[in-house]
C-alpha positions in Angstrom: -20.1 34.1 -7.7 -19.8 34.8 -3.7 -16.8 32.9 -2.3 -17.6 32.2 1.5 -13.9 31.7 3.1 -12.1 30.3 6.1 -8.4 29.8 6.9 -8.5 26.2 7.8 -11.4 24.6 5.8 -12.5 20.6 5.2 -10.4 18.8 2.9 -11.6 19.0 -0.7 -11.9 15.1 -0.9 -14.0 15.4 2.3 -16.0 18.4 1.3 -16.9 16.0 -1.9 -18.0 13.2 0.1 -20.1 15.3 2.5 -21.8 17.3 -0.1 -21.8 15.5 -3.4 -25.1 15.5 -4.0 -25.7 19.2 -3.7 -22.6 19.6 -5.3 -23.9 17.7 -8.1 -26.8 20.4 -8.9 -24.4 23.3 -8.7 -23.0 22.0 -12.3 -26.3 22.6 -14.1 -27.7 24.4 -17.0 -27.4 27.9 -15.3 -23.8 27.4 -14.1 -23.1 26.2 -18.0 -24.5 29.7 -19.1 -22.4 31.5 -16.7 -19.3 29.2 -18.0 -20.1 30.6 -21.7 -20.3 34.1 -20.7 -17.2 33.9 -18.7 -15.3 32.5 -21.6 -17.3 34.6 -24.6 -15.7 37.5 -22.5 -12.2 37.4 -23.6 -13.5 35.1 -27.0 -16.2 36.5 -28.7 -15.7 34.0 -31.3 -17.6 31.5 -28.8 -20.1 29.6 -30.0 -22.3 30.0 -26.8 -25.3 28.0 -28.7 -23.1 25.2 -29.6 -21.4 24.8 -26.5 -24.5 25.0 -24.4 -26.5 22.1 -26.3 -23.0 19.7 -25.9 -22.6 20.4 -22.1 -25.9 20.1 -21.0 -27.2 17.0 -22.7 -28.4 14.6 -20.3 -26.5 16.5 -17.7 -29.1 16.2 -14.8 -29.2 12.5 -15.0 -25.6 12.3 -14.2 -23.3 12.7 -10.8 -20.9 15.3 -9.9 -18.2 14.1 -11.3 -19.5 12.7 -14.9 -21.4 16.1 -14.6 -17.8 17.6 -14.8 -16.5 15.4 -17.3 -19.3 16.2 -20.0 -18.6 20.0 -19.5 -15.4 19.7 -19.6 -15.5 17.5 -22.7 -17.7 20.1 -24.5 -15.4 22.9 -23.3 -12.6 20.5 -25.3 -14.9 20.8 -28.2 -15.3 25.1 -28.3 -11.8 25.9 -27.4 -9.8 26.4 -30.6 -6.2 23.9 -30.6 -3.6 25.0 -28.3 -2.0 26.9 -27.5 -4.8 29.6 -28.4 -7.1 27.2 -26.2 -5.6 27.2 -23.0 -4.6 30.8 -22.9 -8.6 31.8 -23.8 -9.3 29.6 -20.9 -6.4 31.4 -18.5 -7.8 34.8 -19.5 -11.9 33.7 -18.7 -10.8 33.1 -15.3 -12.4 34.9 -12.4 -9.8 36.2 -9.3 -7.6 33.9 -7.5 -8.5 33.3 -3.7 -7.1 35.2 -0.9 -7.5 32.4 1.6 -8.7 28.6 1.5 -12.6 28.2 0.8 -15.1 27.8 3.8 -17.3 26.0 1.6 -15.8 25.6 -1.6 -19.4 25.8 -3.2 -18.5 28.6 -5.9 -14.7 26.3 -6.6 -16.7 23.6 -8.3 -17.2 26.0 -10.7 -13.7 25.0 -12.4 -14.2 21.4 -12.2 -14.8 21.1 -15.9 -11.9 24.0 -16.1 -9.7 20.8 -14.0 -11.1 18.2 -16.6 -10.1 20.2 -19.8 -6.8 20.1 -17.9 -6.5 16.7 -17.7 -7.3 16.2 -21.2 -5.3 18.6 -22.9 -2.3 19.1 -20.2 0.0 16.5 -21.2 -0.5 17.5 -25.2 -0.1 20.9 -24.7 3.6 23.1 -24.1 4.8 21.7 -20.8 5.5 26.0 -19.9 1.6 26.8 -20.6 -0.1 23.5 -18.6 2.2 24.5 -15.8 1.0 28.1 -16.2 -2.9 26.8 -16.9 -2.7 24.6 -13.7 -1.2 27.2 -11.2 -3.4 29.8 -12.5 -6.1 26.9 -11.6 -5.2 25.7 -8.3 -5.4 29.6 -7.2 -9.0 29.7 -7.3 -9.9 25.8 -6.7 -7.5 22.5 -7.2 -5.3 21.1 -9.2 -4.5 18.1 -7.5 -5.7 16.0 -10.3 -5.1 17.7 -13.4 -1.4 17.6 -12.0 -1.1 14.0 -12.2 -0.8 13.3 -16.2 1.9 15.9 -16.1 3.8 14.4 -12.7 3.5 10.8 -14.9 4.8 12.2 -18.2 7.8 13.9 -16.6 8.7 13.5 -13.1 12.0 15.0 -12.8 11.3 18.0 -14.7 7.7 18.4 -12.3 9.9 17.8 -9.4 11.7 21.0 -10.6 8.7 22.6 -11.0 7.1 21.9 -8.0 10.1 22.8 -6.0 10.0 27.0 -6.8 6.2 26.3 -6.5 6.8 25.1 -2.7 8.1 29.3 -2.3 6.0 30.2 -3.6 4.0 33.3 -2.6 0.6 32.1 -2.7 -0.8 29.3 -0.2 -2.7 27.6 -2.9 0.1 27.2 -4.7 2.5 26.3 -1.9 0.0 23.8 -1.2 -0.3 22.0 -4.4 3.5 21.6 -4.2 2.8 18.8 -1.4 -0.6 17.8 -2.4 -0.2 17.3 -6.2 2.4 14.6 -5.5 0.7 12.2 -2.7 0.9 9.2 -2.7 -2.5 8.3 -2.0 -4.4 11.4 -3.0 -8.3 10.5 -2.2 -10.0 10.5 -5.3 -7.6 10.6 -7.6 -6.0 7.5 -9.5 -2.0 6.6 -7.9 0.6 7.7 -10.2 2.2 5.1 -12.3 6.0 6.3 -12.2 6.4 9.1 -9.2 6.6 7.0 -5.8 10.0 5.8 -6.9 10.8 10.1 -5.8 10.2 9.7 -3.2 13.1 11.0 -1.1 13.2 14.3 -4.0 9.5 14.6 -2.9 10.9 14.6 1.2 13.4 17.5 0.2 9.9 19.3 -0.9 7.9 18.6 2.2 11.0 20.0 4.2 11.0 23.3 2.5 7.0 23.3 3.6 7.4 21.6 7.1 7.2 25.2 8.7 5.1 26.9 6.1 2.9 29.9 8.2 0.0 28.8 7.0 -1.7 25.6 8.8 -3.3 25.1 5.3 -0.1 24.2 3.6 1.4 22.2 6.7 -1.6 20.2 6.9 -1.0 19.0 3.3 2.6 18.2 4.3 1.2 16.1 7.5 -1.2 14.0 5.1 1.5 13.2 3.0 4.0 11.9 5.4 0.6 10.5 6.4 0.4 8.6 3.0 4.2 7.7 2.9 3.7 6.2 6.1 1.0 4.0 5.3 3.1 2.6 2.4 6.7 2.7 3.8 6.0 3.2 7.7 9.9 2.6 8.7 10.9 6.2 6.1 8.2 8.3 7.8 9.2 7.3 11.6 12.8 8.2 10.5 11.7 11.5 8.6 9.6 12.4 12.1 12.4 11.5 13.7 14.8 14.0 12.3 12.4 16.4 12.0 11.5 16.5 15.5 14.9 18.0 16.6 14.8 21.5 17.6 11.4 21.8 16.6 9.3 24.8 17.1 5.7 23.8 18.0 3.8 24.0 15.0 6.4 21.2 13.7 5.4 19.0 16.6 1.7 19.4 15.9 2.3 18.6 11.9 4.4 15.5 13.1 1.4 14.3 15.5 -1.1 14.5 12.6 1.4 13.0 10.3 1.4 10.1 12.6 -1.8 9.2 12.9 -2.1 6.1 11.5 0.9 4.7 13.1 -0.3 6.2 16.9 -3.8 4.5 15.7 -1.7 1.3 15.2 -0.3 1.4 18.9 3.5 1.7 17.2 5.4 1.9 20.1 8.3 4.2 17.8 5.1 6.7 16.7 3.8 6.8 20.3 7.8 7.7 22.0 7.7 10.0 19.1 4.9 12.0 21.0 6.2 11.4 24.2 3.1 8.4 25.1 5.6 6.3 26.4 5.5 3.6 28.9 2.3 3.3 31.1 2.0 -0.4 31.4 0.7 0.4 34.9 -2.2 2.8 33.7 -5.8 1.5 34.7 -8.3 2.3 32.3 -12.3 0.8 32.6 -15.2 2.5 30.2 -18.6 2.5 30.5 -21.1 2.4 27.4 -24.5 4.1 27.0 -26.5 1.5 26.1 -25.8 -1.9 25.3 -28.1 -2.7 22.3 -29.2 -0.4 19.6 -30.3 -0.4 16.2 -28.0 0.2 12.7 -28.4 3.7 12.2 -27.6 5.1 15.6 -25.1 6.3 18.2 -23.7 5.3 21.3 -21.7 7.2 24.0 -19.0 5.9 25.8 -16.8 7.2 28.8 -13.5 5.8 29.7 -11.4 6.4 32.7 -7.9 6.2 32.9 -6.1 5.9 36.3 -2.4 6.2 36.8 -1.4 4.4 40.4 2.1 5.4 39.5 5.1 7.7 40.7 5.2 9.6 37.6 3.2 11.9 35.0 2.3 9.6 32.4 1.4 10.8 29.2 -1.4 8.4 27.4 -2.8 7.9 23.2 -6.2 6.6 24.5 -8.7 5.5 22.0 -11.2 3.4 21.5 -11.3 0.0 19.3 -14.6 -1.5 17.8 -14.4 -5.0 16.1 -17.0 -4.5 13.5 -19.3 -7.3 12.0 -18.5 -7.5 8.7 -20.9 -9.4 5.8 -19.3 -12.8 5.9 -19.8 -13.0 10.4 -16.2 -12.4 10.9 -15.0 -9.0 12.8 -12.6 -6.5 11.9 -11.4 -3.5 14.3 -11.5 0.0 13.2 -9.7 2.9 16.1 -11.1 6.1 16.9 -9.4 8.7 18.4 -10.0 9.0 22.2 -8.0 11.9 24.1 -4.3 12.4 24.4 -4.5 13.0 28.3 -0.9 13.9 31.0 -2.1 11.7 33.8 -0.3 12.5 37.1 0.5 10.4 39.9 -2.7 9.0 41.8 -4.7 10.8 39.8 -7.7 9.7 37.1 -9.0 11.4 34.0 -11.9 10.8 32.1 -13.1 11.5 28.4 -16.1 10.8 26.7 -17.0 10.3 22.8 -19.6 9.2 20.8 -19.3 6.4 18.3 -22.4 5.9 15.0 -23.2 2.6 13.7 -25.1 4.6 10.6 -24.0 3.3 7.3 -21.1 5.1 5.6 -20.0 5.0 2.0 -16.4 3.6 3.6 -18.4 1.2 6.7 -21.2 -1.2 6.6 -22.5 -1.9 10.0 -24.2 -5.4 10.2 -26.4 -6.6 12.9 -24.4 -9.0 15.9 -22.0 -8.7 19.0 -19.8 -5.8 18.3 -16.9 -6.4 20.9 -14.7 -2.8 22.3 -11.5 -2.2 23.7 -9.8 0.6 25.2 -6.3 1.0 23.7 -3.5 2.6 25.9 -0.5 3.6 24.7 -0.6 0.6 22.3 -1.6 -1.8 25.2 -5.9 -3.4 24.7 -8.0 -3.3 27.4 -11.3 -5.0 27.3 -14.4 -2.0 27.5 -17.1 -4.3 26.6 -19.8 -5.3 24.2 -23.0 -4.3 22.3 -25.5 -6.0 20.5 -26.0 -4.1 17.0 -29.7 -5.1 15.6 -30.7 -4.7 12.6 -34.3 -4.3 12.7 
C-alpha cells in the first residue's frame, strides 16, 4: 500500500476528525483480505476463511473505530495464545516509515493491529508488548495501545519510555511524549500516571530539542496538556526552559503556551516577550454584520502603538457564542503576534465560520466580539447570527 509522506503532517487525532468518514471505508472487506494475506504470509496455518467471515460481519454498517474494534477482535480470535500470537503479528508487518505520514491513509491499516494491542498487551510478557507496540508505532500509532500498559505499571513504563525518548527513530522518539499525555484526544485519561508527572518532565527535557519538529511538537502539546491541568508547573517548566534557549526551544515554548497566551496570562504572555502595551489602540472592522449559521465572516483589526517604544502584541480575536440555553460563552482565535513600533499601526485580517462543528454549535442571536491585547478586551463589535 502507497504511503504518501510529509515531515510535519496533521495530528492523528485531527486527521481522524477531518476524514473519518472516508476513513471509515478504508477498513472494508478488501483491506480485510489484504490483512489475511499479510498475516497467512509468515502463518500459513491461517485460517483466511474463518477470519474473513468474523471481521467482516456487519462491518459496513459500523464507524471507523467499531470498524477497527470488530477486526481487531476477529484478529484476537485467529492468532494462536501468546506469545506465538503477537510475534506472528510482529513478523506480518509491512516496513516501518521513514518519515511522519502526509495523509496517513495507508496507517489505518493497523488500527485493528492497535486494537489486538490493547486487548492482549497487558496479558501478554511485558518484553514482547513493549516490542509489539514499538514495532507498531513505526509504521502508524501507539498512543493508545500504550495506555493499558502505562496503567498496569508506570514506573517500569517510565523506564521504558525513557531509552525510547533516544531513540533512533522519530516515531518512536515521539511516542515517548505522546503515549503519556495527559489529555491525549481520543483516548480514555489514565487512571494512575498523572501522579508522574515530574518523571514524565525529565522525559520531555531529553526531547525539548529533538531535530525533528515532529517529535517537539508532541513535547509542546504535552506541556500544552499539563498546563491546562496544573497551569502554575507548566509556566515554571517554560520558565526554566527558556534560559539559553536556542530558537526552536522558544518556538516549542510558544506552542506550548497556547492556551495560557489564549487566556491573556499575563506570566505566559512576558514569557513571549508581549509585555505591557496598556497604551496600544486597537479598532476592527467586520465584513458583514448579519449572516446565516453555516457561513463566514472576515474581520480586520488595527492595532496602533502611540507610544515611545516597540511593543510587542498577542492579538486575537474573542467571540461570545450563543449557546442553547440564550446565555454566551467566549471562545479565542488566534489573531497575529505583531512588533509594533513607535507611531506606527499594523493591521491583520482573519476569517472566522459560524458552520456547525462536532466541538461548536452555533445558534441564531447577537454574537458580541472583542479584540484581546496582550490580555487587555477591547470592544470590536457585534453580529447578528440567523438561523434561517
Amino acid at each position: 500500500m502507497e504511503q504518501r509522506r510529509l515531515r510535519h503532517p496533521l495530528p492523528f487525532h485531527l486527521y481522524v476528525a477531518l476524514m473519518a468518514e472516508n476513513l471509515k471505508n478504508l477498513l472494508s472487506p478488501s483491506l480485510v483480505r489484504e490483512l489475511a494475506t499479510a498475516l497467512h504470509r509468515v502463518w500459513p496455518a491461517l485460517n483466511i476463511e474463518t477470519f474473513y467471515r468474523d471481521a467482516t460481519i456487519g462491518l459496513e454498517e459500523r464507524e471507523l473505530l467499531d470498524r477497527g474494534r470488530q477486526i481487531g477482535g476477529a484478529l484476537d480470535a485467529a492468532l494462536p495464545a501468546d506469545p506465538e500470537g503477537l510475534r506472528i503479528l510482529i513478523r506480518s508487518l509491512g516496513p516501518p516509515l521513514s518519515e511522519p505520514l502526509a495523509q496517513p491513509v495507508s496507517g489505518f491499516f493497523y488500527l485493528p493491529h492497535s486494537d489486538l494491542l490493547i486487548r492482549r498487551g497487558p496479558k501478554a510478557d511485558p518484553d514482547l508488548a513493549w516490542e509489539a507496540n514499538e514495532a507498531l508505532t513505526r509504521r502508524f500509532t501507539a498512543e493508545f495501545s500504550l495506555r493499558p500498559l502505562l496503567d498496569q505499571d508506570p514506573e517500569g513504563s517510565l523506564r521504558r519510555l525513557e531509552r525510547w525518548a533516544r531513540h533512533p527513530d522519530q516515531h518512536v522518539r515521539r511516542a515517548a511524549s505522546e503515549a503519556t499525555r495527559p489529555r491525549l484526544p481520543w483516548a480514555p485519561r489514565m487512571k494512575v500516571f498523572p501522579k508522574y508527572v515530574h518523571d514524565t518532565l525529565k522525559i520531555l527535557a531529553t526531547l525539548r530539542d529533538d531535530p525533528e519538529l515532529y517529535v517537539r511538537r508532541s513535547v509542546a502539546n504535552h506541556l500544552n496538556d499539563i498546563g491546562r491541568d496544573n497551569p502554575e508547573l507548566l509556566l515554571s517548566v517554560c520558565t526554566e526552559w527558556r534560559r539559553d534557549a536556542p530558537a526552536t526551544r522558544l518556538a516549542l515554548l510558544r506552542h506550548a503556551l497556547r492556551d495560557r497566551l489564549k487566556k491573556g496570562d499575563a506570566k505566559a504572555l512576558a514569557l513571549v516577550g508581549a509585555e505591557g502595551g496598556e497604551g496600544l489602540k486597537a479598532s476592527g472592522t467586520l465584513s458583514q454584520q448579519s449572516l446565516q449559521i453555516g457561513e463566514k465572516v472576515q474581520v480586520e483589526v488595527s492595532v496602533f502603538n502611540p507610544g515611545a517604544e516597540v511593543v510587542q502584541a498577542e492579538v486575537d480575536i474573542v467571540v461570545h457564542f450563543i449557546k442553547a440555553n440564550g446565555k454566551s460563552a467566549p471562545k479565542v482565535f488566534k489573531g497575529a503576534q505583531l512588533s509594533i513600533e513607535p507611531g506606527t499601526e499594523q493591521k491583520f485580517r482573519r476569517t472566522l465560520s459560524f458552520a456547525v462543528h462536532s466541538t461548536r454549535q452555533p445558534y441564531p442571536g447577537t454574537h458580541r466580539l472583542e479584540i484581546q491585547v496582550n490580555g487587555r478586551l477591547l470592544p470590536l463589535g457585534s453580529l447578528e447570527l440567523r438561523g434561517d
